[in-house]
Phi, psi and omega in degrees: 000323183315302180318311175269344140317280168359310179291317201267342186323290188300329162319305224280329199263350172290293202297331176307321201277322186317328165287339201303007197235005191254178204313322198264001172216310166065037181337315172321303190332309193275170155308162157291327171309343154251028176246308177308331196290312187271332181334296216272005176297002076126230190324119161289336145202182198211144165317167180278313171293352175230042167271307207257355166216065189286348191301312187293319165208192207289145166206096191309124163117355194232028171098324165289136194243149142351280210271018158265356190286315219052019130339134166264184168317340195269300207305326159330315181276352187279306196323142203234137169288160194080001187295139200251136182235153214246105167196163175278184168299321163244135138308073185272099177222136154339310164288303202295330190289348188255007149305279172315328187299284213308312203295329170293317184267346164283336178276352186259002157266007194261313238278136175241171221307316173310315196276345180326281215300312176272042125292305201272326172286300143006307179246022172293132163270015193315326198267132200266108142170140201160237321065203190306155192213161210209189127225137199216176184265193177143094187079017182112306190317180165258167143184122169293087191245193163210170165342298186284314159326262170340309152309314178289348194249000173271310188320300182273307147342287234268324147354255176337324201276332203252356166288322179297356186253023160274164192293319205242147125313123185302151175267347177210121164233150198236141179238120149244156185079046201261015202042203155290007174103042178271303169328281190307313175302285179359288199269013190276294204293334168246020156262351168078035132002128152257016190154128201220134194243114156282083226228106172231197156290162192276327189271356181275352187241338142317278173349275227289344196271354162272313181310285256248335180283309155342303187259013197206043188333145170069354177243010159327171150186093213270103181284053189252012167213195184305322205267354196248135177223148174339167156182150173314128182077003170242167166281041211300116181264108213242089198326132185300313198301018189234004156321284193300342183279318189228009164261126177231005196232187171289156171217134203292308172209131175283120156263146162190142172212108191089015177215358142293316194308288190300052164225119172317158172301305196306318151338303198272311211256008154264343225235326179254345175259034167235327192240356185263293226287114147091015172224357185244106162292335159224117203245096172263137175225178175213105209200177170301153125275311193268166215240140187298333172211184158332311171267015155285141153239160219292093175304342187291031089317339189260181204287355181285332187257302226267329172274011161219202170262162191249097171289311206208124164231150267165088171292119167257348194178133162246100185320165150271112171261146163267134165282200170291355180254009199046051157240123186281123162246198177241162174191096177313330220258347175233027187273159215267147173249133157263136183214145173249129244208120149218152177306000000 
């Protein structure tokens, strides 16, 4: 599968940019200060090692934050994207593994006895790429995580808890905003998903069809021109400017987490009349409603919310923000909502 990523990555990331000024990205829009920050997502074209060992460097916006790297402070601020960081596959330091030990068990202690068993699958980190990796106990095991592991597996719990107060498990599911796809396997394998639909940035969609192939050989399927089409049982990793051409079918339940709240409006109200309106039955996200600066638009306002019923709603987490003094605060007015949404 790598091989034909490789092959089709430059068509695909040609075709991104010719579009980018249409609806799913809408480029004019930004400042130039986000339009560089998103620029390299991209890439006309990208090495092989860091499609196949992405773990190793930075690459923003796809889930891994800085500080799962096992880094210090200087160097966090140094980071460059693509930047390649020198460590082995587990760390073995002291600090940090009894650091990863403590972040694992205040959350496995929360956890209730039902929720374990996808907790344990969830934050196994075996498949190389998460950033810095650890070991840690738990119930007699080993178990190999990381930072970032560990959030998805509070991440995918808290999913899961609330798709389960639905009638059915879905038979098809779509992330939009998807990293690399650590999330959609998760919930692919324990809602038992026969097809499933992926919508990112073109290196976030590289990423995610080496990961997902990794975890589900042979069921990739990469939707990235005129000739490609969705297809039943597969994993379709589906360019967005290619939503109105090629979403043909119902999709059971929507996931997106942390990438609506950043989206201009024009943005937010193309992403629901190509994947919501009159074809999604459930949408769980997880995200801001109200939006941090200007180019953002107010999701608590758009038709993903004002056009359905609101089942579960939610705080799940009020970011740290740095102020003007470099002091980390909280701003309740920017907390993150979990919410389940039907159609």
């Amino acid at each position: 599968m790598i091989d034909e990523i490789l092959a089709r990555y430059p068509a695909m990331a040609e075709a991104a940019s010719a579009e980018a000024t249409s609806g799913w990205f809408r480029a004019a829009g930004l400042p130039d200060a986000h339009r560089r920050h998103r620029s390299f997502k991209f890439q006309p074209s990208i090495d092989r090692e860091v499609i196949d060992r992405f773990r190793d460097h930075y690459l923003s916006g796809i889930g891994i934050e800085l500080t799962d790297y096992a880094i210090g402070k200087a160097e966090i601020l140094k980071a460059q994207p693509f930047q390649k960081f020198a460590y082995g596959k587990l760390i073995f330091n002291q600090g940090y593994s009894d650091q990863l030990q403590a972040e694992f068990d205040a959350v496995f202690s929360k956890l209730d006895p039902a929720q374990i068993p996808l907790f344990l699958h969830a934050v196994e980190d075996v498949i190389d790429c998460g950033g810095a990796k650890g070991v840690c106990t738990a119930e007699g095991r080993l178990i190999v995580c990381s930072r970032f592991s560990i959030r998805m597996a509070v991440r995918a719990v808290r999913t899961m808890s609330m798709l389960q107060t639905l009638d059915q498990m879905p038979g098809t599911l779509l992330e939009l905003g998807g990293g690399f796809g650590k999330t959609l396997a998760d919930l692919m394998i324990w809602s038992a998903a026969e097809t499933a639909i992926y919508v990112d940035m073109p290196l976030n969609m590289a990423l995610a069809a080496r990961y997902l192939d990794i975890v589900f050989p042979g069921r990739v399927r990469l939707v990235w021109s005129d000739e490609d089409r969705v297809q039943d049982g597969k994993i379709n990793i589906l360019a967005p400017w290619l939503l109105a051409e090629k979403m043909d079918r119902s999709v059971d339940v929507m996931v997106n987490f942390l990438s609506l709240q950043h989206m201009q409006t024009e943005s937010q109200a193309y992403y629901f009349d190509t994947l919501v309106r009159g074809r999604t039955r459930h949408l769980y996200h997880e995200n801001r409603l109200a939006p941090r600066d200007d180019t953002e638009g107010p999701l608590r306002a758009t038709p993903f919310r004002t056009e359905g019923e609101i089942l579960a709603s939610r705080v799940v987490d009020v970011p740290w923000f740095m102020n003007a003094k470099g002091d980390a605060v909280q701003n309740e007015a920017l907390a993150i909502w979990s919410e389940l949404i039907r159609y």
